[in-house]
C-alpha positions as CSV (number, residue, x, y, z in Angstrom):
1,X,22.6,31.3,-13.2
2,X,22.4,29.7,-16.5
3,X,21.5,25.9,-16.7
4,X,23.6,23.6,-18.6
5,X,22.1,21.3,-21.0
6,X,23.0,17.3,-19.6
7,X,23.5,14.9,-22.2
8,X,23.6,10.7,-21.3
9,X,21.6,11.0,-19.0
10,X,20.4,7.7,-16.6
11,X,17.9,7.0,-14.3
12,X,19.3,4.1,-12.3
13,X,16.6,2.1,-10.5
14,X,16.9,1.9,-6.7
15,X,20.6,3.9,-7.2
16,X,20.5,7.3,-8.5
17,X,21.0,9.1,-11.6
18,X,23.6,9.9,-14.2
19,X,24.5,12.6,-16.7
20,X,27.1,14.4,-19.1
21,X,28.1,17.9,-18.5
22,X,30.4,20.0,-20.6
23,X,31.7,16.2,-21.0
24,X,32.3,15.6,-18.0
25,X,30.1,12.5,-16.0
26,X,28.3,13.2,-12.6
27,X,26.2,10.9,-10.7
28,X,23.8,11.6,-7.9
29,X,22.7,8.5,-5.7
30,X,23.1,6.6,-3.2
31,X,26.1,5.1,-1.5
32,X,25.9,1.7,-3.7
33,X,25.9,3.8,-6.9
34,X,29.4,5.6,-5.5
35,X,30.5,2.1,-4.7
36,X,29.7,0.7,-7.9
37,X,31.3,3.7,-9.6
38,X,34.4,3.8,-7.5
39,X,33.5,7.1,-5.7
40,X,35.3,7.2,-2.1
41,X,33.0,8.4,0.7
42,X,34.7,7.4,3.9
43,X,35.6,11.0,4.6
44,X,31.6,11.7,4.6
45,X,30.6,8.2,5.4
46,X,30.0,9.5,9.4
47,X,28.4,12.1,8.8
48,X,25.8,11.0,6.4
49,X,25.1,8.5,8.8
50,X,24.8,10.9,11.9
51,X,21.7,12.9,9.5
52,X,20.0,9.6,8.8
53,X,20.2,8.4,12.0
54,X,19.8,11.9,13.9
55,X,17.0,13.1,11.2
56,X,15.9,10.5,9.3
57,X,17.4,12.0,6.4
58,X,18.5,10.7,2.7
59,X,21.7,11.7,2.1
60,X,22.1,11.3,-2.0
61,X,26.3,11.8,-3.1
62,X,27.7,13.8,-5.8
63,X,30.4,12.4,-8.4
64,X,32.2,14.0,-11.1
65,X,34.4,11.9,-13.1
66,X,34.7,9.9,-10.3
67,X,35.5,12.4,-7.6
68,X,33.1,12.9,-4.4
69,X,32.0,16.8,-4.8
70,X,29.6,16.4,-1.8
71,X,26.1,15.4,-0.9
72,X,23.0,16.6,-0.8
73,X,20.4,16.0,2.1
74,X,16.6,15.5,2.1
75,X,14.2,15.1,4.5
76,X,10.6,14.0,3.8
77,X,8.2,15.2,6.4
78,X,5.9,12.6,7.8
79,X,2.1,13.5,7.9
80,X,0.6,13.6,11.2
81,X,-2.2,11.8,10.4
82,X,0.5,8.6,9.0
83,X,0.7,7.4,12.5
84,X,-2.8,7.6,12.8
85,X,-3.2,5.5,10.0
86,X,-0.7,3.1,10.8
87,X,-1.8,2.3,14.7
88,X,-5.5,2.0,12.9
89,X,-4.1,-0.5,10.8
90,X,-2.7,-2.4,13.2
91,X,-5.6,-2.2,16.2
92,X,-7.2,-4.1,13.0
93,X,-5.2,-6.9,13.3
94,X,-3.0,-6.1,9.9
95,X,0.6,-6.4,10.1
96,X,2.7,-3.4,9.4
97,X,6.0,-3.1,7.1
98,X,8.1,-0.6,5.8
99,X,9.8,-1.4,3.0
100,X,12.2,1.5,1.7
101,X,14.8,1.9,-0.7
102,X,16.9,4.3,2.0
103,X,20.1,3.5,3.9
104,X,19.2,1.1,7.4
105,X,19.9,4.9,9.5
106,X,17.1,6.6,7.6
107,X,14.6,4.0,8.1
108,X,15.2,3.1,11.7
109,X,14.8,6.4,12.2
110,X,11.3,7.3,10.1
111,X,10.6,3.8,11.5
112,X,10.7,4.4,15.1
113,X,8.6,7.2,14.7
114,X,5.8,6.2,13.3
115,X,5.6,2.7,16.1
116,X,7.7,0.0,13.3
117,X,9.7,-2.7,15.4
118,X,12.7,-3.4,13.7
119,X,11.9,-6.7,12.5
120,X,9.7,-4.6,10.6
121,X,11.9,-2.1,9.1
122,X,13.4,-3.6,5.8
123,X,16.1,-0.8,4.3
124,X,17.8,-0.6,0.9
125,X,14.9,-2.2,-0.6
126,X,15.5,-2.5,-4.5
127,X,12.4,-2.9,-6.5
128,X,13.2,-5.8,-7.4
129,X,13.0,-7.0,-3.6
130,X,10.2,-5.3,-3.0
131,X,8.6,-7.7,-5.0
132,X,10.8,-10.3,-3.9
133,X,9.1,-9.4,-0.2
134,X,5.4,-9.7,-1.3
135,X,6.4,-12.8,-3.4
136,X,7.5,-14.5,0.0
137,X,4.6,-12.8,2.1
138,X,2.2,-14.8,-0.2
139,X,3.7,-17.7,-0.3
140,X,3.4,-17.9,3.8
141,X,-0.4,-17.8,3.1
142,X,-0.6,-14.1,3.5
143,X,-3.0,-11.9,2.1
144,X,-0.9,-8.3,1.2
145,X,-1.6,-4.9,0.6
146,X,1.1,-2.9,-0.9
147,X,0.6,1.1,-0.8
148,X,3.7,3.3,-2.8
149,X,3.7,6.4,-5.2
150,X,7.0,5.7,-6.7
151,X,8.1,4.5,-9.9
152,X,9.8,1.8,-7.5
153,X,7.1,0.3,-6.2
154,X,5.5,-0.4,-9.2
155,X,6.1,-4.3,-9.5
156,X,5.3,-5.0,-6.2
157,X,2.1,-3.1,-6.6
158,X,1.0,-5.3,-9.5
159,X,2.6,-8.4,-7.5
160,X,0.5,-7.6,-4.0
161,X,-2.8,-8.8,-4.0
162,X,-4.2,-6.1,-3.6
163,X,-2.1,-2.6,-4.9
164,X,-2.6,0.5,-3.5
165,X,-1.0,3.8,-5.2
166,X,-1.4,7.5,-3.9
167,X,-3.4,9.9,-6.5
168,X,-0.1,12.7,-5.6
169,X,2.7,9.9,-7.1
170,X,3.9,8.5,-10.2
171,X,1.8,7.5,-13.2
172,X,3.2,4.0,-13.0
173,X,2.4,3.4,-9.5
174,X,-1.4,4.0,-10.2
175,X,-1.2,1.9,-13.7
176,X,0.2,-0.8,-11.4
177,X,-2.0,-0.5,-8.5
178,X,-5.5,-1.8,-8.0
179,X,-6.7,0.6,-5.4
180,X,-5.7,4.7,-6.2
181,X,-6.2,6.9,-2.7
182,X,-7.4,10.5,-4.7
183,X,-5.8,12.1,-2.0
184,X,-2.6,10.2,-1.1
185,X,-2.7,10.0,2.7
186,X,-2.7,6.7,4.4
187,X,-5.5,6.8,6.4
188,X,-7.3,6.0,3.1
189,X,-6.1,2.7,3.3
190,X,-7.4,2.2,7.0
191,X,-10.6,3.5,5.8
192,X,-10.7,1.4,2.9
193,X,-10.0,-1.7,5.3
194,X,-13.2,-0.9,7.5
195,X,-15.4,0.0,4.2
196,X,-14.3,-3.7,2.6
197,X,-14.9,-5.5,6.0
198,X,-17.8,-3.8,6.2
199,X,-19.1,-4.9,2.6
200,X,-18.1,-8.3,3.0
201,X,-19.8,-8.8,6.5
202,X,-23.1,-7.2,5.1
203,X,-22.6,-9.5,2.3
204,X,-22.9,-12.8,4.2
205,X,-26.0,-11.4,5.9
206,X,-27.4,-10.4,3.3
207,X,-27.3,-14.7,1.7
208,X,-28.0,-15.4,5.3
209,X,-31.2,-13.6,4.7
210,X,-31.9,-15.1,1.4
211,X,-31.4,-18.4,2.4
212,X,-33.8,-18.3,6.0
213,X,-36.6,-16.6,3.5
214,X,-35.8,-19.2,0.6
215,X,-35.3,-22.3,3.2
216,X,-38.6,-21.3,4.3
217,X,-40.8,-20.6,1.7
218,X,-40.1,-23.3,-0.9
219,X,-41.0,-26.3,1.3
220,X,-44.2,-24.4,2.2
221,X,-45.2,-23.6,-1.1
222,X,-44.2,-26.6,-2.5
223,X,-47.1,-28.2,-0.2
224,X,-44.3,-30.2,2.1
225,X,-46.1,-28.8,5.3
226,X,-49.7,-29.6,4.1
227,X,-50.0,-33.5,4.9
228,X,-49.2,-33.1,8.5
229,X,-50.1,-28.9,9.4
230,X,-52.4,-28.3,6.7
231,X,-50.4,-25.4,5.6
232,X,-50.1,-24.1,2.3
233,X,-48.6,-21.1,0.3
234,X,-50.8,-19.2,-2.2
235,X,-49.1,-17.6,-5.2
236,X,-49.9,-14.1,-4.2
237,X,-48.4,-14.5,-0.8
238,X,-45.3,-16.4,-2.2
239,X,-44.9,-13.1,-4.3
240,X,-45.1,-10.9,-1.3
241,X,-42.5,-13.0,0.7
242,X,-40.5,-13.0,-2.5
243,X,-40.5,-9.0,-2.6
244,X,-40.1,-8.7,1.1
245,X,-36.9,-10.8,0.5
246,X,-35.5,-8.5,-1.5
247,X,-36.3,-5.6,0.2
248,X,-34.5,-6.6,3.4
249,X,-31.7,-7.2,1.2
250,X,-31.5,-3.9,0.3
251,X,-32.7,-2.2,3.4
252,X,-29.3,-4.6,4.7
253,X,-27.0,-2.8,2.3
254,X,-28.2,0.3,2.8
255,X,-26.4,0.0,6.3
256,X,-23.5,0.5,4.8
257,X,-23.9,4.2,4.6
258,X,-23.7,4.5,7.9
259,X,-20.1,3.1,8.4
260,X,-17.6,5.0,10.5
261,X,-14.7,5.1,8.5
Protein backbone atom coordinates (compact mmCIF):
# COMPACT_ATOMS: atom_id res chain seq x y z
CA UNK A 1 0.00 0.00 0.00
CA UNK A 2 1.13 3.31 -1.10
CA UNK A 3 1.82 6.08 1.54
CA UNK A 4 0.23 9.33 1.17
CA UNK A 5 2.25 12.46 1.43
CA UNK A 6 0.76 14.58 4.89
CA UNK A 7 0.91 18.18 4.52
CA UNK A 8 0.28 20.73 7.93
CA UNK A 9 1.47 18.61 9.87
CA UNK A 10 1.64 19.30 14.04
CA UNK A 11 3.36 17.93 16.77
CA UNK A 12 1.20 19.03 19.76
CA UNK A 13 3.10 18.86 23.09
CA UNK A 14 1.65 16.56 25.75
CA UNK A 15 -1.65 15.98 23.04
CA UNK A 16 -0.96 14.34 19.93
CA UNK A 17 -0.34 15.13 16.38
CA UNK A 18 -1.93 16.59 13.39
CA UNK A 19 -1.85 16.44 9.64
CA UNK A 20 -3.47 17.06 6.08
CA UNK A 21 -4.42 14.24 3.90
CA UNK A 22 -5.82 14.46 0.38
CA UNK A 23 -7.22 17.77 2.33
CA UNK A 24 -8.68 16.32 4.69
CA UNK A 25 -7.43 16.93 8.70
CA UNK A 26 -6.69 13.90 11.06
CA UNK A 27 -5.45 14.06 14.48
CA UNK A 28 -3.99 11.28 16.52
CA UNK A 29 -3.80 11.92 20.46
CA UNK A 30 -5.01 11.80 23.33
CA UNK A 31 -8.47 12.25 24.76
CA UNK A 32 -7.90 16.18 25.57
CA UNK A 33 -6.71 16.70 21.93
CA UNK A 34 -10.37 15.03 20.78
CA UNK A 35 -11.89 17.25 23.36
CA UNK A 36 -10.28 20.31 22.29
CA UNK A 37 -11.10 19.48 18.70
CA UNK A 38 -14.66 18.49 19.28
CA UNK A 39 -14.11 14.71 18.49
CA UNK A 40 -16.89 12.58 20.48
CA UNK A 41 -15.51 9.50 22.26
CA UNK A 42 -18.15 8.45 24.69
CA UNK A 43 -18.97 5.44 22.43
CA UNK A 44 -15.15 4.27 23.06
CA UNK A 45 -14.65 6.25 26.25
CA UNK A 46 -15.26 2.49 28.32
CA UNK A 47 -13.43 0.72 26.54
CA UNK A 48 -10.23 2.72 26.38
CA UNK A 49 -10.51 2.81 29.86
CA UNK A 50 -11.01 -0.96 30.48
CA UNK A 51 -7.21 -1.35 28.31
CA UNK A 52 -5.61 1.26 30.51
CA UNK A 53 -6.76 0.09 33.43
CA UNK A 54 -6.76 -3.85 32.54
CA UNK A 55 -3.17 -3.38 30.58
CA UNK A 56 -1.80 -0.46 31.31
CA UNK A 57 -2.19 0.60 27.85
CA UNK A 58 -2.18 4.13 25.94
CA UNK A 59 -4.98 4.30 23.98
CA UNK A 60 -4.22 7.38 21.36
CA UNK A 61 -7.83 8.38 19.06
CA UNK A 62 -8.14 8.96 15.52
CA UNK A 63 -10.04 12.04 13.91
CA UNK A 64 -10.78 13.01 10.51
CA UNK A 65 -12.42 16.19 9.92
CA UNK A 66 -13.72 15.90 13.10
CA UNK A 67 -15.15 12.39 13.10
CA UNK A 68 -13.80 9.47 15.64
CA UNK A 69 -12.36 6.76 13.06
CA UNK A 70 -11.05 4.68 16.03
CA UNK A 71 -8.03 4.31 18.28
CA UNK A 72 -5.05 2.79 18.39
CA UNK A 73 -3.47 0.94 21.45
CA UNK A 74 0.06 0.76 22.78
CA UNK A 75 1.55 -0.98 25.39
CA UNK A 76 5.21 -0.27 26.53
CA UNK A 77 6.77 -3.27 28.23
CA UNK A 78 8.36 -2.62 31.58
CA UNK A 79 11.95 -3.91 32.03
CA UNK A 80 12.43 -6.46 34.60
CA UNK A 81 15.16 -4.97 36.02
CA UNK A 82 12.87 -1.33 36.46
CA UNK A 83 11.46 -2.64 39.69
CA UNK A 84 14.75 -3.55 40.67
CA UNK A 85 15.86 -0.22 40.25
CA UNK A 86 13.13 1.41 41.71
CA UNK A 87 12.86 -0.69 45.28
CA UNK A 88 16.93 0.08 45.17
CA UNK A 89 16.15 3.52 45.03
CA UNK A 90 13.96 3.54 47.60
CA UNK A 91 15.74 0.96 50.36
CA UNK A 92 18.11 4.18 49.82
CA UNK A 93 16.00 6.43 51.42
CA UNK A 94 14.98 8.43 47.90
CA UNK A 95 11.50 9.02 47.29
CA UNK A 96 9.84 7.72 44.22
CA UNK A 97 7.48 9.43 41.57
CA UNK A 98 6.05 8.79 38.46
CA UNK A 99 5.21 11.49 36.54
CA UNK A 100 3.55 10.58 33.04
CA UNK A 101 1.78 12.29 30.42
CA UNK A 102 -0.88 9.07 30.14
CA UNK A 103 -4.57 8.93 31.12
CA UNK A 104 -4.88 8.28 35.46
CA UNK A 105 -5.95 4.24 34.13
CA UNK A 106 -2.66 3.79 32.42
CA UNK A 107 -0.58 4.99 35.22
CA UNK A 108 -2.31 3.43 38.12
CA UNK A 109 -1.86 0.53 36.41
CA UNK A 110 2.18 0.70 35.28
CA UNK A 111 2.20 2.25 38.76
CA UNK A 112 1.02 -0.56 40.83
CA UNK A 113 3.34 -2.71 39.21
CA UNK A 114 6.39 -1.53 39.65
CA UNK A 115 5.44 -0.73 43.95
CA UNK A 116 4.12 3.39 43.27
CA UNK A 117 1.44 4.34 46.04
CA UNK A 118 -0.92 6.48 44.57
CA UNK A 119 0.00 9.57 46.11
CA UNK A 120 2.84 8.88 43.94
CA UNK A 121 1.35 8.40 40.73
CA UNK A 122 0.75 11.92 39.04
CA UNK A 123 -1.15 11.24 35.42
CA UNK A 124 -1.74 13.54 32.45
CA UNK A 125 1.41 15.28 33.23
CA UNK A 126 2.00 18.15 30.56
CA UNK A 127 5.57 19.23 30.26
CA UNK A 128 4.82 22.08 31.40
CA UNK A 129 3.84 20.46 34.89
CA UNK A 130 6.41 18.44 34.92
CA UNK A 131 8.43 21.23 35.57
CA UNK A 132 5.84 22.79 37.50
CA UNK A 133 6.30 19.44 39.91
CA UNK A 134 10.23 19.77 40.34
CA UNK A 135 9.67 23.54 40.69
CA UNK A 136 7.49 22.78 43.85
CA UNK A 137 9.66 19.65 44.95
CA UNK A 138 12.57 22.29 45.40
CA UNK A 139 11.01 24.71 46.82
CA UNK A 140 10.02 22.12 49.85
CA UNK A 141 13.78 21.90 50.36
CA UNK A 142 14.20 18.91 48.19
CA UNK A 143 17.03 17.82 46.44
CA UNK A 144 15.46 16.04 42.75
CA UNK A 145 16.57 13.84 40.28
CA UNK A 146 14.55 13.77 37.23
CA UNK A 147 15.24 10.67 34.75
CA UNK A 148 13.12 10.88 31.00
CA UNK A 149 13.97 10.15 27.29
CA UNK A 150 11.29 12.15 25.89
CA UNK A 151 11.09 15.37 24.12
CA UNK A 152 8.58 15.98 27.11
CA UNK A 153 10.72 15.80 29.77
CA UNK A 154 13.08 17.99 28.59
CA UNK A 155 12.37 21.28 30.85
CA UNK A 156 12.02 19.50 33.83
CA UNK A 157 15.29 17.78 33.11
CA UNK A 158 17.18 21.11 32.85
CA UNK A 159 14.83 22.33 35.92
CA UNK A 160 15.85 19.23 38.36
CA UNK A 161 18.86 19.48 40.04
CA UNK A 162 20.29 17.04 38.83
CA UNK A 163 18.84 15.68 35.05
CA UNK A 164 19.09 12.31 34.07
CA UNK A 165 18.32 11.30 30.28
CA UNK A 166 18.50 7.61 28.83
CA UNK A 167 21.37 7.25 25.87
CA UNK A 168 18.11 5.12 23.84
CA UNK A 169 15.75 8.63 23.91
CA UNK A 170 15.42 11.86 22.37
CA UNK A 171 18.26 14.23 21.53
CA UNK A 172 16.74 16.91 23.58
CA UNK A 173 16.35 14.98 26.62
CA UNK A 174 20.16 14.33 26.81
CA UNK A 175 20.98 18.20 25.71
CA UNK A 176 18.71 18.89 28.74
CA UNK A 177 20.00 16.41 31.13
CA UNK A 178 23.05 16.54 33.25
CA UNK A 179 23.56 12.88 33.82
CA UNK A 180 23.07 10.55 30.26
CA UNK A 181 22.65 6.58 31.32
CA UNK A 182 24.67 4.99 27.78
CA UNK A 183 22.43 2.22 28.21
CA UNK A 184 18.97 3.66 29.25
CA UNK A 185 17.94 1.30 32.03
CA UNK A 186 17.20 2.58 35.46
CA UNK A 187 19.18 0.75 37.49
CA UNK A 188 21.95 3.20 36.19
CA UNK A 189 20.44 5.74 38.28
CA UNK A 190 20.53 3.43 41.48
CA UNK A 191 24.06 2.74 40.63
CA UNK A 192 24.86 6.24 40.09
CA UNK A 193 23.30 7.08 43.65
CA UNK A 194 25.73 4.56 45.46
CA UNK A 195 28.91 5.62 43.17
CA UNK A 196 28.11 9.56 44.22
CA UNK A 197 27.50 8.61 47.90
CA UNK A 198 30.36 6.74 47.70
CA UNK A 199 32.55 9.70 46.36
CA UNK A 200 31.32 12.10 48.62
CA UNK A 201 31.84 9.93 51.79
CA UNK A 202 35.47 9.08 50.66
CA UNK A 203 35.74 12.77 50.18
CA UNK A 204 35.23 13.87 53.76
CA UNK A 205 37.72 11.26 54.76
CA UNK A 206 39.89 11.92 52.70
CA UNK A 207 40.02 16.22 54.44
CA UNK A 208 39.53 14.30 57.55
CA UNK A 209 42.84 12.79 56.84
CA UNK A 210 44.47 15.92 55.75
CA UNK A 211 43.47 17.88 58.47
CA UNK A 212 44.66 15.03 61.54
CA UNK A 213 48.19 14.92 59.49
CA UNK A 214 48.18 18.92 58.97
CA UNK A 215 46.68 19.57 62.76
CA UNK A 216 49.60 17.52 63.69
CA UNK A 217 52.46 18.43 62.04
CA UNK A 218 52.48 22.23 61.79
CA UNK A 219 52.47 22.80 65.63
CA UNK A 220 55.33 20.36 65.76
CA UNK A 221 57.34 21.75 63.29
CA UNK A 222 56.67 25.05 64.03
CA UNK A 223 58.59 24.27 67.47
CA UNK A 224 55.05 24.71 69.66
CA UNK A 225 55.89 21.28 71.45
CA UNK A 226 59.67 22.02 72.08
CA UNK A 227 59.44 24.37 75.36
CA UNK A 228 57.65 21.84 77.31
CA UNK A 229 58.48 18.03 75.43
CA UNK A 230 61.50 18.95 73.74
CA UNK A 231 60.11 17.82 70.47
CA UNK A 232 60.88 19.08 67.24
CA UNK A 233 60.33 18.42 63.41
CA UNK A 234 63.25 18.34 61.06
CA UNK A 235 62.66 19.37 57.41
CA UNK A 236 63.35 15.95 55.98
CA UNK A 237 60.92 14.29 58.17
CA UNK A 238 58.17 17.11 57.69
CA UNK A 239 58.73 16.12 53.86
CA UNK A 240 58.08 12.46 54.58
CA UNK A 241 54.88 13.17 56.64
CA UNK A 242 53.98 15.55 53.94
CA UNK A 243 54.21 12.65 51.18
CA UNK A 244 52.73 10.07 53.40
CA UNK A 245 49.74 12.58 53.63
CA UNK A 246 49.16 12.47 50.26
CA UNK A 247 49.62 9.01 49.76
CA UNK A 248 46.91 7.95 52.09
CA UNK A 249 44.81 10.28 50.30
CA UNK A 250 45.14 8.48 47.36
CA UNK A 251 45.48 5.02 48.69
CA UNK A 252 41.62 6.44 50.25
CA UNK A 253 40.32 7.13 46.83
CA UNK A 254 41.49 4.27 45.41
CA UNK A 255 38.73 2.49 47.51
CA UNK A 256 36.38 3.59 45.41
CA UNK A 257 37.06 0.89 42.83
CA UNK A 258 35.92 -1.42 44.91
CA UNK A 259 32.24 -0.12 45.20
CA UNK A 260 29.37 -2.58 44.78
CA UNK A 261 27.24 -0.84 42.57
Amino acid sequence: MAIRSVSGFDAISGLGIEGDIDGARYALGNEDLMIARGVEIADVREAAEALRTREGATVMFLAKQGELLGYVVVADPIKASAKDALDGLRQAGVRVIMATGDAPGTAAAVGASLGFLPADIRANVKPEDKAALVTALKAEGRRVAMAGDGVNDAPALATADVGIAMGTGADVAMESAGITLVKGDLTGVARALRLSRATMRNIRQNLALSFVYNIAGVPIAAGVLYPAFGWTLSPALASAAMALSSVSVILNALRLGRVQL
